[in-house]
N, CA, C and O atoms as CSV, one atom per row, in Angstrom:
chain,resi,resn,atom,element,x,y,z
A,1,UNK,N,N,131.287,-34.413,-187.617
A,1,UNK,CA,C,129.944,-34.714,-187.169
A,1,UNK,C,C,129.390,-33.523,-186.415
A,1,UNK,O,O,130.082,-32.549,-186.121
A,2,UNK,N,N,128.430,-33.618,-186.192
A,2,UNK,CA,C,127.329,-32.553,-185.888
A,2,UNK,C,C,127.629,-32.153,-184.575
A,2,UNK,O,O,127.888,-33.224,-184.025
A,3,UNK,N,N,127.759,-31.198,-183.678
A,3,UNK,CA,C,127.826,-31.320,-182.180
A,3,UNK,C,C,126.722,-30.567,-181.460
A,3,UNK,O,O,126.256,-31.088,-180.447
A,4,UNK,N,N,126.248,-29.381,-181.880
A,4,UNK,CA,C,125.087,-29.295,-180.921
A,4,UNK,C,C,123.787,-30.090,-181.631
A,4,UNK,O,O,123.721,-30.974,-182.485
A,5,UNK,N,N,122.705,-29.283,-180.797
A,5,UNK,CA,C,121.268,-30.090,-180.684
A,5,UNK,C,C,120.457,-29.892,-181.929
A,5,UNK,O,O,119.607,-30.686,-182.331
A,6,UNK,N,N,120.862,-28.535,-182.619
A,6,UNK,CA,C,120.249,-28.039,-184.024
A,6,UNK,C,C,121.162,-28.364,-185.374
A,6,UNK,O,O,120.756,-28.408,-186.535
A,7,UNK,N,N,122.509,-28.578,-184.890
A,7,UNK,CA,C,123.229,-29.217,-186.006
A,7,UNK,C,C,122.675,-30.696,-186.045
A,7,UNK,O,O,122.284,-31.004,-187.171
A,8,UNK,N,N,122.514,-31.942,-184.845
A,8,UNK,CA,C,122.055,-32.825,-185.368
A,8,UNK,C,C,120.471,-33.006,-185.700
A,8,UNK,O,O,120.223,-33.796,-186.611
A,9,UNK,N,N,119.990,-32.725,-185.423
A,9,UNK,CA,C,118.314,-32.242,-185.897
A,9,UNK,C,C,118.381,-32.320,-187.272
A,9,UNK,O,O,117.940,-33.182,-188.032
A,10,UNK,N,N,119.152,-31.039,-187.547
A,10,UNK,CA,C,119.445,-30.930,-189.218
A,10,UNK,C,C,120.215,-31.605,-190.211
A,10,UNK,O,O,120.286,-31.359,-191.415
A,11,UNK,N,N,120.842,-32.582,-189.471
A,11,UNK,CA,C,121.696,-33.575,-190.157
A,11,UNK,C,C,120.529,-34.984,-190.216
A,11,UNK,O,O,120.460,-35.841,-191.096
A,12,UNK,N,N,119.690,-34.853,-188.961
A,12,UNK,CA,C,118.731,-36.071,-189.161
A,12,UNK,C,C,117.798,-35.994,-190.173
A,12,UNK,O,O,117.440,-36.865,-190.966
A,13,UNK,N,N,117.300,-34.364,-189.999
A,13,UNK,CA,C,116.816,-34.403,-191.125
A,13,UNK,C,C,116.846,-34.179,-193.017
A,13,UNK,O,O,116.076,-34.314,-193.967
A,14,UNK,N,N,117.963,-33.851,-192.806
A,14,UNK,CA,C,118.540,-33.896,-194.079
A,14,UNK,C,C,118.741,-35.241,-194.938
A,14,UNK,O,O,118.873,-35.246,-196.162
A,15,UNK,N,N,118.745,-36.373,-194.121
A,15,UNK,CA,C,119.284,-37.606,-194.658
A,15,UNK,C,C,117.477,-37.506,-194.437
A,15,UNK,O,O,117.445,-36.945,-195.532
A,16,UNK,N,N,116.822,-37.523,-194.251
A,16,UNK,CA,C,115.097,-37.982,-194.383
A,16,UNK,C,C,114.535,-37.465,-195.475
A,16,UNK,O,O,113.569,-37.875,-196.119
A,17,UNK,N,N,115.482,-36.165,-195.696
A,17,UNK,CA,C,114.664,-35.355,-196.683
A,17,UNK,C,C,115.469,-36.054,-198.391
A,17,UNK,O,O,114.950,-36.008,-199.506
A,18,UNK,N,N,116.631,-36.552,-198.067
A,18,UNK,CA,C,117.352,-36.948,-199.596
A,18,UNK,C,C,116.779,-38.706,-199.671
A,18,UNK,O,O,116.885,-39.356,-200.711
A,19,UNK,N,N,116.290,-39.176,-198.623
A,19,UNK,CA,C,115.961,-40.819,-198.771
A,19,UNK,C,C,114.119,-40.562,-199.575
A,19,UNK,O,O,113.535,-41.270,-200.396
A,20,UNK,N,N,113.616,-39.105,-198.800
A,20,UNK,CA,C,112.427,-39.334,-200.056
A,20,UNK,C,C,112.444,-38.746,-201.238
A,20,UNK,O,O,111.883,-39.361,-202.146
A,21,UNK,N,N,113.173,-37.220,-201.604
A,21,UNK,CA,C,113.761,-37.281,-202.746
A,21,UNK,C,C,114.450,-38.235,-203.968
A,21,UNK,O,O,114.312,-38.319,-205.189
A,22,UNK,N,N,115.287,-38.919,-202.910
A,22,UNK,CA,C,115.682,-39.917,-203.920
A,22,UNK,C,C,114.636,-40.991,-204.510
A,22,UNK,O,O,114.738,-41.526,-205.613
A,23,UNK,N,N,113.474,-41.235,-203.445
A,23,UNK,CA,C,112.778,-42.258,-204.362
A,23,UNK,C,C,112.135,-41.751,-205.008
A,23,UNK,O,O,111.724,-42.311,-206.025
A,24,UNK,N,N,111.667,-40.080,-204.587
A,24,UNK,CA,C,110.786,-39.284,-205.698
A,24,UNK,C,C,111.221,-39.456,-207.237
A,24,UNK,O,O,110.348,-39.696,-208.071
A,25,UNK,N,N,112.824,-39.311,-207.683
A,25,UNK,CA,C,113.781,-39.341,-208.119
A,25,UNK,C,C,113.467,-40.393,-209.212
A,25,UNK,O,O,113.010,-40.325,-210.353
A,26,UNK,N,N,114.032,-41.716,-208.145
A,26,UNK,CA,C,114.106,-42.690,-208.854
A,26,UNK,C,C,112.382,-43.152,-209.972
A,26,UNK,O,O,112.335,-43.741,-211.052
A,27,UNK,N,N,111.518,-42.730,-209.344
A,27,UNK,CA,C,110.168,-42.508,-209.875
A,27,UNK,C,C,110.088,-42.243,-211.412
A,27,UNK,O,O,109.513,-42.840,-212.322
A,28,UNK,N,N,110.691,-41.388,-211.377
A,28,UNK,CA,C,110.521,-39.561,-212.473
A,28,UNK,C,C,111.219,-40.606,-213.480
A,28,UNK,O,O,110.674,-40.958,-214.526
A,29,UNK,N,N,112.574,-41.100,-213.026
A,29,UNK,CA,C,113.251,-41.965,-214.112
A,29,UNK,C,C,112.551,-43.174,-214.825
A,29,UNK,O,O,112.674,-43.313,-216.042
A,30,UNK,N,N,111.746,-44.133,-213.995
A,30,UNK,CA,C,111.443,-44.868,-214.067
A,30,UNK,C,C,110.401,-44.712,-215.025
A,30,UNK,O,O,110.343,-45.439,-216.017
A,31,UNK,N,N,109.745,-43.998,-214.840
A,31,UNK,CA,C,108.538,-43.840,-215.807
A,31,UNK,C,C,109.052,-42.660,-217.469
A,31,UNK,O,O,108.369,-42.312,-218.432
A,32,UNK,N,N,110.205,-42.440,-217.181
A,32,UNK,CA,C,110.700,-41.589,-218.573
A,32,UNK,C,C,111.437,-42.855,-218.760
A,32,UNK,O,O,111.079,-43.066,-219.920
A,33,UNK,N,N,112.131,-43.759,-218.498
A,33,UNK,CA,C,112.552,-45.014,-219.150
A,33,UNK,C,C,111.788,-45.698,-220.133
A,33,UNK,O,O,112.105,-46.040,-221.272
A,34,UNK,N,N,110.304,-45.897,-219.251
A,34,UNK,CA,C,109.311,-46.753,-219.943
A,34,UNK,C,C,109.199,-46.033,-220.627
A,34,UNK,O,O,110.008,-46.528,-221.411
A,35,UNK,N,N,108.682,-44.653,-221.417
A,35,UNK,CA,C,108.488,-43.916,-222.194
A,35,UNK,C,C,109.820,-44.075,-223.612
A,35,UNK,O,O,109.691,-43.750,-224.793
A,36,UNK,N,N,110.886,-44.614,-222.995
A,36,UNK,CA,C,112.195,-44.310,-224.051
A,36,UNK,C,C,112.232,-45.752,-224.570
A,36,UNK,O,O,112.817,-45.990,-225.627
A,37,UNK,N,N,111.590,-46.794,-223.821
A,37,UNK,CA,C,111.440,-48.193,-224.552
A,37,UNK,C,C,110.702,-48.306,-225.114
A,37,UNK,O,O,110.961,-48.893,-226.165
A,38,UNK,N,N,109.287,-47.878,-224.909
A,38,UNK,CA,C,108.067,-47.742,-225.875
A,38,UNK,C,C,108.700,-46.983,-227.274
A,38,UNK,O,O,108.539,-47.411,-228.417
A,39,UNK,N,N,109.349,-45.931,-226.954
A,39,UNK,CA,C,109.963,-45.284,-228.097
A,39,UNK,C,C,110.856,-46.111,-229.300
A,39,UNK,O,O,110.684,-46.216,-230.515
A,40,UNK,N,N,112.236,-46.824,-228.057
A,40,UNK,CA,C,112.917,-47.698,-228.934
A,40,UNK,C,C,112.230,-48.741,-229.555
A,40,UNK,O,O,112.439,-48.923,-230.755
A,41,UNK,N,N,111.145,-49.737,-228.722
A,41,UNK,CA,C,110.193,-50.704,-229.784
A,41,UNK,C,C,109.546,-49.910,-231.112
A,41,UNK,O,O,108.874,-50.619,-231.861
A,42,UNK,N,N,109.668,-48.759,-231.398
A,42,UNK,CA,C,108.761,-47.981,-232.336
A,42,UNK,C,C,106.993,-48.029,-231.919
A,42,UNK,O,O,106.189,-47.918,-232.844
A,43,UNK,N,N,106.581,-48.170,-230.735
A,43,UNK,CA,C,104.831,-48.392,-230.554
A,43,UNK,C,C,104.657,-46.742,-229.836
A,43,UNK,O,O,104.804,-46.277,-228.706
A,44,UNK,N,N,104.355,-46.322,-230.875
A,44,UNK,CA,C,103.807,-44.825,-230.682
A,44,UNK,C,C,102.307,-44.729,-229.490
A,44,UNK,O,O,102.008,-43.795,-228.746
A,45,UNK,N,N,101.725,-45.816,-229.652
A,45,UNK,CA,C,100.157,-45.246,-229.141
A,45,UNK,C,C,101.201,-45.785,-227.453
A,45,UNK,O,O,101.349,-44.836,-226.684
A,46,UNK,N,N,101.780,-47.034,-227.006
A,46,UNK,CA,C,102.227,-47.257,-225.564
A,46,UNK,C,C,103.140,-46.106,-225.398
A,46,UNK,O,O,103.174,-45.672,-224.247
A,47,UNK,N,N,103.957,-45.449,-226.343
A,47,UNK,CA,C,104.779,-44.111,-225.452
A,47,UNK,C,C,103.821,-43.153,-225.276
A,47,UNK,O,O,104.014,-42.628,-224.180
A,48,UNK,N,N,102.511,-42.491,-226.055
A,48,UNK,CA,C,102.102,-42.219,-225.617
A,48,UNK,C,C,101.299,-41.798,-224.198
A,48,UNK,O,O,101.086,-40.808,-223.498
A,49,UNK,N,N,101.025,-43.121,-224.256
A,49,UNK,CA,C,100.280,-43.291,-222.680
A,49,UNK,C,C,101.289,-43.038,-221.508
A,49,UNK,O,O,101.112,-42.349,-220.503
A,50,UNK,N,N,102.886,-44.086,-222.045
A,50,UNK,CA,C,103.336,-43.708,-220.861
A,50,UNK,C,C,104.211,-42.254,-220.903
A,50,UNK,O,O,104.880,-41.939,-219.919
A,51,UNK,N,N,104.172,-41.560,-221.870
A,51,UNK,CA,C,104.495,-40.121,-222.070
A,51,UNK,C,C,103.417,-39.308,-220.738
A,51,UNK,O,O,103.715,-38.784,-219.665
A,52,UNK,N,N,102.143,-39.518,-221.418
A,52,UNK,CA,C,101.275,-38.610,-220.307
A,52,UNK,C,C,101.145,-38.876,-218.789
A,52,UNK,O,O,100.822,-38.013,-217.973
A,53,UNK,N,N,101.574,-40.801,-218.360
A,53,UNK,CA,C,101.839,-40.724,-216.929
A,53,UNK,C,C,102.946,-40.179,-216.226
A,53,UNK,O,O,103.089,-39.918,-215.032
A,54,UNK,N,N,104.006,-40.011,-217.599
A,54,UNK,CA,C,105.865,-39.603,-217.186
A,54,UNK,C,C,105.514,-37.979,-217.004
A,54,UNK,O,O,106.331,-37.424,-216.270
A,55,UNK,N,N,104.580,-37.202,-217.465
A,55,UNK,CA,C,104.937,-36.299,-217.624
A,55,UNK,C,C,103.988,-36.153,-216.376
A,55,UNK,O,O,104.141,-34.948,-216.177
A,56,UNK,N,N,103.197,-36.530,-215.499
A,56,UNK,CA,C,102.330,-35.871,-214.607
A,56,UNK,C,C,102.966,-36.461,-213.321
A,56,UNK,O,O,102.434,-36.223,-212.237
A,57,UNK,N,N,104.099,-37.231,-213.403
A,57,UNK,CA,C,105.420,-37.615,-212.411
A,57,UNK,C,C,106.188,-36.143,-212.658
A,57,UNK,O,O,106.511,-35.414,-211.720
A,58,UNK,N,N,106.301,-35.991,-213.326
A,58,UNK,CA,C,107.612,-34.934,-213.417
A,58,UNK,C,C,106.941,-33.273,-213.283
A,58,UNK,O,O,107.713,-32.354,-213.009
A,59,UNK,N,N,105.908,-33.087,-213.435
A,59,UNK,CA,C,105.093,-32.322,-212.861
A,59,UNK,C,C,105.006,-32.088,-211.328
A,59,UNK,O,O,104.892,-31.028,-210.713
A,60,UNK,N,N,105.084,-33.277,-210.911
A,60,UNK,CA,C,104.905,-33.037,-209.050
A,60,UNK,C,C,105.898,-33.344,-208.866
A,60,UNK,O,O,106.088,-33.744,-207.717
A,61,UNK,N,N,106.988,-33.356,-209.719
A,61,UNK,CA,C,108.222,-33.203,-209.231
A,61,UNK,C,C,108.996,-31.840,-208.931
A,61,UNK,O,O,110.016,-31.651,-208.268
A,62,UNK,N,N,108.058,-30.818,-209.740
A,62,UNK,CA,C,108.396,-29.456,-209.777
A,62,UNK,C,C,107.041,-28.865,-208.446
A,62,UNK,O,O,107.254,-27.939,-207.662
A,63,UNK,N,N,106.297,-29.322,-208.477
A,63,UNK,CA,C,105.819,-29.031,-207.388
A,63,UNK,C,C,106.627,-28.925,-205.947
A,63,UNK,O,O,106.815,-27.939,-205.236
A,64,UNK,N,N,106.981,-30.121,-205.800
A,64,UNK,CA,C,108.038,-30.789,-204.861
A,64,UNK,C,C,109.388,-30.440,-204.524
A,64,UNK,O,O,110.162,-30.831,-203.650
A,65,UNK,N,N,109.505,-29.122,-205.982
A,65,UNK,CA,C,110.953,-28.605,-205.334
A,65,UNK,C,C,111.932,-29.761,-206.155
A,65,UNK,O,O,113.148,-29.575,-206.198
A,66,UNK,N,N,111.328,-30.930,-206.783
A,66,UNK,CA,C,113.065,-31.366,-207.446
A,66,UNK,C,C,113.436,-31.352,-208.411
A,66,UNK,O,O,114.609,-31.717,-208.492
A,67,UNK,N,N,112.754,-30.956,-209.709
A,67,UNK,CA,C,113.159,-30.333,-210.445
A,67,UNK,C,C,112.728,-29.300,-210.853
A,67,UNK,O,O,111.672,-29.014,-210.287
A,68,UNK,N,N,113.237,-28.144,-212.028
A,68,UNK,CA,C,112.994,-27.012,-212.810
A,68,UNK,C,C,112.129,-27.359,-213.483
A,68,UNK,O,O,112.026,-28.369,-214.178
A,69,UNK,N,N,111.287,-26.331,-213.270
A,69,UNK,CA,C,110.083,-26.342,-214.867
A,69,UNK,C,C,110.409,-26.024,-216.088
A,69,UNK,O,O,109.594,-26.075,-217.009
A,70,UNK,N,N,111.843,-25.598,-216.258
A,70,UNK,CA,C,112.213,-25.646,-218.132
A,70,UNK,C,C,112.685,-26.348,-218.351
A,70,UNK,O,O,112.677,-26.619,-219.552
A,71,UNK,N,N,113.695,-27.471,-217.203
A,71,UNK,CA,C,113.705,-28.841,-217.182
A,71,UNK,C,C,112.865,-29.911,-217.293
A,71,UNK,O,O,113.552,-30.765,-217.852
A,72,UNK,N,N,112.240,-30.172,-217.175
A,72,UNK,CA,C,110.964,-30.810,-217.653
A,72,UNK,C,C,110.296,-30.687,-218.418
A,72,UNK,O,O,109.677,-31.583,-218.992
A,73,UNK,N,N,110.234,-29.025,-218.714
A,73,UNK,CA,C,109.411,-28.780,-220.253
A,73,UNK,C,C,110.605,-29.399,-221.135
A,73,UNK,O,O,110.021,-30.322,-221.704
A,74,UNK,N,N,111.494,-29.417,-221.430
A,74,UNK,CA,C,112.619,-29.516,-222.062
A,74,UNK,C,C,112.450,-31.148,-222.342
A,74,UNK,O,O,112.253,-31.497,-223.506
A,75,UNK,N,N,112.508,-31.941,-221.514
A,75,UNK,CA,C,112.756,-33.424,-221.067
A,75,UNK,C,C,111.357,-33.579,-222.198
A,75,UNK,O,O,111.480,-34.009,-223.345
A,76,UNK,N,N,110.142,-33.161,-221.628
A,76,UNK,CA,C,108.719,-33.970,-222.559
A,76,UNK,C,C,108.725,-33.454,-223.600
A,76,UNK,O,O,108.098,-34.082,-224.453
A,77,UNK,N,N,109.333,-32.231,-224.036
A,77,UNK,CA,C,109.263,-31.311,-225.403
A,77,UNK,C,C,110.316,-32.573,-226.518
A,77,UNK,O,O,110.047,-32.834,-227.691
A,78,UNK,N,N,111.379,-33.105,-225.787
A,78,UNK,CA,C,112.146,-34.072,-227.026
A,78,UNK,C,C,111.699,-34.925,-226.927
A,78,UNK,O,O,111.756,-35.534,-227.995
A,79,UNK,N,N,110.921,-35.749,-225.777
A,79,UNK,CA,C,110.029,-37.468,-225.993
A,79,UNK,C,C,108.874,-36.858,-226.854
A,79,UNK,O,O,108.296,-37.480,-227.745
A,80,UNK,N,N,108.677,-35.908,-226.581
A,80,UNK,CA,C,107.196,-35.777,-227.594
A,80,UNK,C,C,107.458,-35.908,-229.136
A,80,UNK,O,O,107.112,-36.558,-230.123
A,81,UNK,N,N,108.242,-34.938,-228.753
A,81,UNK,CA,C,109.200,-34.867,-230.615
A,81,UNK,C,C,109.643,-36.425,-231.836
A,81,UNK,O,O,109.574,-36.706,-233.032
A,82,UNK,N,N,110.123,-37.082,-230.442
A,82,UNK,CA,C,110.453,-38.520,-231.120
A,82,UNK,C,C,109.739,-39.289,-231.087
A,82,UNK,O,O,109.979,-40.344,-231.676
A,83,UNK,N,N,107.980,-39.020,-230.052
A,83,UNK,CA,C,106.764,-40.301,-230.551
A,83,UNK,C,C,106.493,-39.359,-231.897
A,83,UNK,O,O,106.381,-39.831,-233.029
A,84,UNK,N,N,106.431,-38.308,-231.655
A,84,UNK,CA,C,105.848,-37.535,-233.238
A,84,UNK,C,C,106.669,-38.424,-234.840
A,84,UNK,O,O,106.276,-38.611,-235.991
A,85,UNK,N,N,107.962,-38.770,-234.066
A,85,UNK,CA,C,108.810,-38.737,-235.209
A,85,UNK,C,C,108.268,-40.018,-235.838
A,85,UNK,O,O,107.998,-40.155,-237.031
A,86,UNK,N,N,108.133,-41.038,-234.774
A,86,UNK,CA,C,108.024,-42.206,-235.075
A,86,UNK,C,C,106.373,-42.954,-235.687
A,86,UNK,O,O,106.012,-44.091,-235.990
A,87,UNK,N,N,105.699,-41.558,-235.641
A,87,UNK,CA,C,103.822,-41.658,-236.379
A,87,UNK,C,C,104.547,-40.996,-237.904
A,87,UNK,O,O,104.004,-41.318,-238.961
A,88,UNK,N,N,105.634,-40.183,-237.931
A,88,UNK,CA,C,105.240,-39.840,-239.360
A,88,UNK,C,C,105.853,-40.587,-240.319
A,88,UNK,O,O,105.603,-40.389,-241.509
């Protein structure tokens, strides 16, 4: 455990900073889920939609420092690929 005044500071805030990360987190997933069920039902126009709200989550997620931007390009570059797949 922490013993001076700047080790616990930084231990307090470290657990503040991973409790809103994590719900940032849990967010980003949540809305690329809905995007991967719209996918599995085959309804191209609902992944759509929720493609473009998943992807403007995961956008201010790179803002935010939690993820990579070729990570994310990466992530919407294969959901895009498989609503594409599923119009042709």
């Amino acid at each position: 455990m922490a013993n001076s005044r700047q080790a616990k500071k930084r231990a307090r805030q470290s657990l503040t900073r991973f409790k809103v990360n994590h719900s940032r987190m849990v967010r980003i997933r949540t809305f690329t889920r809905r995007v991967e069920e719209a996918i599995a039902k085959g309804d191209a126009e609902v992944a759509t939609l929720a493609l473009r709200k998943a992807q403007s989550e995961m956008m201010r997620g790179i803002h935010r420092g939690l993820l990579h931007k070729n990570t994310v390009a990466r992530k919407v570059s294969r959901l895009n690929t498989r609503i594409k797949a599923i119009l042709a």
